[in-house]
C-alpha positions as CSV (number, residue, x, y, z in Angstrom):
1,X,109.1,85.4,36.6
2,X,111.7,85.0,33.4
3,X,109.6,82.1,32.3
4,X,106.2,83.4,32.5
5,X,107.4,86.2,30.6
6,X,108.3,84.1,28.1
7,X,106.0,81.8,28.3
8,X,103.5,85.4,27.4
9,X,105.6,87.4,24.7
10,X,107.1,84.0,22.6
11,X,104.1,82.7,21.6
12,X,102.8,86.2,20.0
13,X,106.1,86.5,19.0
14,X,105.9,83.3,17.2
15,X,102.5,83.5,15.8
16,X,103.4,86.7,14.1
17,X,106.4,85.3,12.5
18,X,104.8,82.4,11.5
19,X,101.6,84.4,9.8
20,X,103.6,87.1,7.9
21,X,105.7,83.6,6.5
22,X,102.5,82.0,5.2
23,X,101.6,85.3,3.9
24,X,104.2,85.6,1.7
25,X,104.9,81.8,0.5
26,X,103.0,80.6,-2.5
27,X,100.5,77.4,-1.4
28,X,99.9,74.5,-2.9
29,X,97.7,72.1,-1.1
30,X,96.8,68.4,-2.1
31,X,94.3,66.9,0.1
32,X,92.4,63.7,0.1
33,X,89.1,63.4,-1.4
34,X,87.7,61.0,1.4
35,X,88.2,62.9,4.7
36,X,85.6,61.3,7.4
37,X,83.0,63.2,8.4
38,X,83.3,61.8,12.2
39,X,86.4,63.4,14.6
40,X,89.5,61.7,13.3
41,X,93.0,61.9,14.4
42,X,95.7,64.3,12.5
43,X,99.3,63.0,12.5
44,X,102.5,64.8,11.9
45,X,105.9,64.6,12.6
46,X,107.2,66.8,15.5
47,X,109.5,68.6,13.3
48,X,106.5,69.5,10.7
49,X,104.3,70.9,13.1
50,X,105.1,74.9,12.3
51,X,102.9,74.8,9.5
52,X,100.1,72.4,10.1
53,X,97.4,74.6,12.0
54,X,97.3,76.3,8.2
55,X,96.9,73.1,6.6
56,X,94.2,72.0,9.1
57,X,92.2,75.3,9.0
58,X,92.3,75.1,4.9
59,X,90.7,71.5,5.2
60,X,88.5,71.6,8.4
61,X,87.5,75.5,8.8
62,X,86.7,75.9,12.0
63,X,86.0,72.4,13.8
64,X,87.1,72.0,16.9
65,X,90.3,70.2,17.4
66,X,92.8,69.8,20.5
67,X,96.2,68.9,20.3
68,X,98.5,66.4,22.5
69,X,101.0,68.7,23.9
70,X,104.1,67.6,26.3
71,X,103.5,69.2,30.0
72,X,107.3,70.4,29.9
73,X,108.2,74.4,29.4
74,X,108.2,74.3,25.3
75,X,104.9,72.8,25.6
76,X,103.7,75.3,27.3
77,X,105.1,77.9,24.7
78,X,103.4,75.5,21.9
79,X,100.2,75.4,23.7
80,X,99.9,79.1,24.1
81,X,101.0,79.8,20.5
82,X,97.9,77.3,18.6
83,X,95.4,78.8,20.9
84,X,95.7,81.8,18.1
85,X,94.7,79.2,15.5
86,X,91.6,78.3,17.6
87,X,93.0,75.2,18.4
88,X,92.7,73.6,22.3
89,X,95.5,71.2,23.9
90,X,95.2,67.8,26.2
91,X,98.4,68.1,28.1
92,X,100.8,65.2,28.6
93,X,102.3,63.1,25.6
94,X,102.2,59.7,24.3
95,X,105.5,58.9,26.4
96,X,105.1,60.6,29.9
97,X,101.6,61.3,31.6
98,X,100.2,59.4,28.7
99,X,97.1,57.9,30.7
100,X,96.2,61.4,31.7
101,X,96.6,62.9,27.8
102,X,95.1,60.1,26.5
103,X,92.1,59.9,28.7
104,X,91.5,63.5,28.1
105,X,92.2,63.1,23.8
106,X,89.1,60.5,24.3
107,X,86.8,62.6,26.0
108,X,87.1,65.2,23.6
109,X,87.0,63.0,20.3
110,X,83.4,62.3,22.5
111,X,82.3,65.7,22.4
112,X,83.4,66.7,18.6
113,X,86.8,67.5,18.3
114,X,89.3,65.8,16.1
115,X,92.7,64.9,17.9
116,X,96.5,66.2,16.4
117,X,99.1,64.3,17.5
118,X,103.1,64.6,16.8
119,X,103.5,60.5,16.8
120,X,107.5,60.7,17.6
121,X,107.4,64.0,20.4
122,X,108.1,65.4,22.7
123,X,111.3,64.4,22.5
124,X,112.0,61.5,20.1
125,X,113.5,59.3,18.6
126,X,112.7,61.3,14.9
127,X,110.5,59.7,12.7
128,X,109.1,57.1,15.1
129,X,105.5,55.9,16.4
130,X,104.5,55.6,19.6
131,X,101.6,53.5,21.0
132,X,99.7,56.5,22.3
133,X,98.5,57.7,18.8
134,X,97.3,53.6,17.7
135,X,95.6,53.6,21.4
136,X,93.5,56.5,20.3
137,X,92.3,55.1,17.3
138,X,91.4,51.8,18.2
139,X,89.3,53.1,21.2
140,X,87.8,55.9,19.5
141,X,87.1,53.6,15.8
142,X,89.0,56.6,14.4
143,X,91.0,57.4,11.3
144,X,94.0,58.6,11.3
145,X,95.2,61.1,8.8
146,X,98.7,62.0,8.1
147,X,100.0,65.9,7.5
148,X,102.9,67.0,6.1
149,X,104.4,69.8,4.5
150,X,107.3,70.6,2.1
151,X,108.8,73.8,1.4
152,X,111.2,75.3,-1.9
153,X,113.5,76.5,0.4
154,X,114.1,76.3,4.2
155,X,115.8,76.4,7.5
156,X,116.5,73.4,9.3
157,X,117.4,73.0,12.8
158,X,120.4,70.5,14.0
159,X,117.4,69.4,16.8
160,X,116.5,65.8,17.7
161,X,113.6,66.4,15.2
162,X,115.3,68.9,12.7
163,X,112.8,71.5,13.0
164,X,111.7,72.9,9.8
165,X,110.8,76.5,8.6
166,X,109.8,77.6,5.8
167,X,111.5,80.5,4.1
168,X,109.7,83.6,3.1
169,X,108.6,83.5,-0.4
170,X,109.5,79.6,-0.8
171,X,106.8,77.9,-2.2
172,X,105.2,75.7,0.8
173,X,103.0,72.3,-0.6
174,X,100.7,70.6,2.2
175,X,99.8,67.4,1.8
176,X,96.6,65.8,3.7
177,X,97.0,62.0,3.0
178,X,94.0,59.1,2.6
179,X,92.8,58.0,5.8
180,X,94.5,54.8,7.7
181,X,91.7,52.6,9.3
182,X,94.4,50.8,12.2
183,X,91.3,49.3,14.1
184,X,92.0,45.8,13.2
185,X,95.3,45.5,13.1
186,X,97.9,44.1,15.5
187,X,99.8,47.4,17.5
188,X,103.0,46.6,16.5
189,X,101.8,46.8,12.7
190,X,99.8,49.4,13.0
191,X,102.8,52.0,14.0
192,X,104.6,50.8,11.1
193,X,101.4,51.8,8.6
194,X,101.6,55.0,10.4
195,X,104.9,55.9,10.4
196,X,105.3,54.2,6.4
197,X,102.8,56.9,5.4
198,X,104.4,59.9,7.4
199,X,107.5,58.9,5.3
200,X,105.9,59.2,1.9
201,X,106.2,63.3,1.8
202,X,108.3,64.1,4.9
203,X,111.1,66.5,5.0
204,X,114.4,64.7,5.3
């Protein structure tokens, strides 16, 4: 009973917060001139992932999208909250279930819908790749294209993936990088173009 309460009132809770702080931050997006017009893949670090639905929204309007989420408890919460944002979720991760989540990121990258995926969740290690997001891309031909935010000022958690919010009234810039084509390339490699890219405006 305690968690489906939670599970219900967090993720309004949650939305609301988040909202009012994009209200009152000044934006500054910087976005790629050559997004694809097919369903491509949106990659950002676990710790990141606050602000992205704003960033994808800004970019993509309302195209459909669903996002890899982890089938533990804090998924759950995550899952519930994006659903305000429109967006849908493929349960399981790269690392557990990942058959099941991947199969199901497929079959919606066949009917439309582009694919977010946090490349080092649910649970780590910071700042890495795992396969389940170069799997994706080479099935599906996709491109992958890397989010991230940055923010004046902000709180930082002491988490695994030092989640980041922005302040209210900080100045919040969203960068939308150029597309990585990892069709043809070797796995190993690939995750180390993804993750090299991730780097270039990530929050320390």
């Amino acid at each position: 009973m305690k968690k489906r309460l939670l599970a219900f009132f967090i993720p309004i809770i949650g939305y609301l917060l988040v909202r009012m702080i994009y209200l009152t931050c000044k934006k500054k997006f910087i976005v790629t001139q050559n997004l694809p017009t097919e369903p491509f893949i949106v990659a950002f670090w676990h710790g990141e992932l606050l602000m992205q639905p704003f960033l994808y929204r800004k970019i993509r309007g309302s195209h459909k999208i669903t996002v890899m989420i982890s089938e533990h408890f804090d998924g759950e919460i995550i899952a519930r909250l994006i659903e305000f944002f429109g967006f849908e979720s493929s349960r399981g991760s790269a690392r557990k279930n990942g058959a099941k989540a991947l199969l199901s990121s497929i079959r919606k990258m066949d009917d439309g819908y582009d694919v977010a995926i946090t490349p080092d969740g649910p649970k780590g290690p910071r700042h890495s790749v795992a396969e389940g997001i170069i799997a994706i891309a080479k099935k599906k031909k996709a491109k992958i294209i890397p989010f991230n935010f940055q923010a004046s000022s902000f709180w930082q958690f002491s988490s695994w993936d030092k989640f980041t919010i922005p302040k209210p009234f900080s100045t919040v810039t969203f960068f939308a990088g150029e597309p990585l084509d990892v069709c043809e390339v070797e796995a190993p490699e690939a995750s180390v173009i993804v993750k090299q890219q991730l780097l270039k405006n990530a929050i320390r």
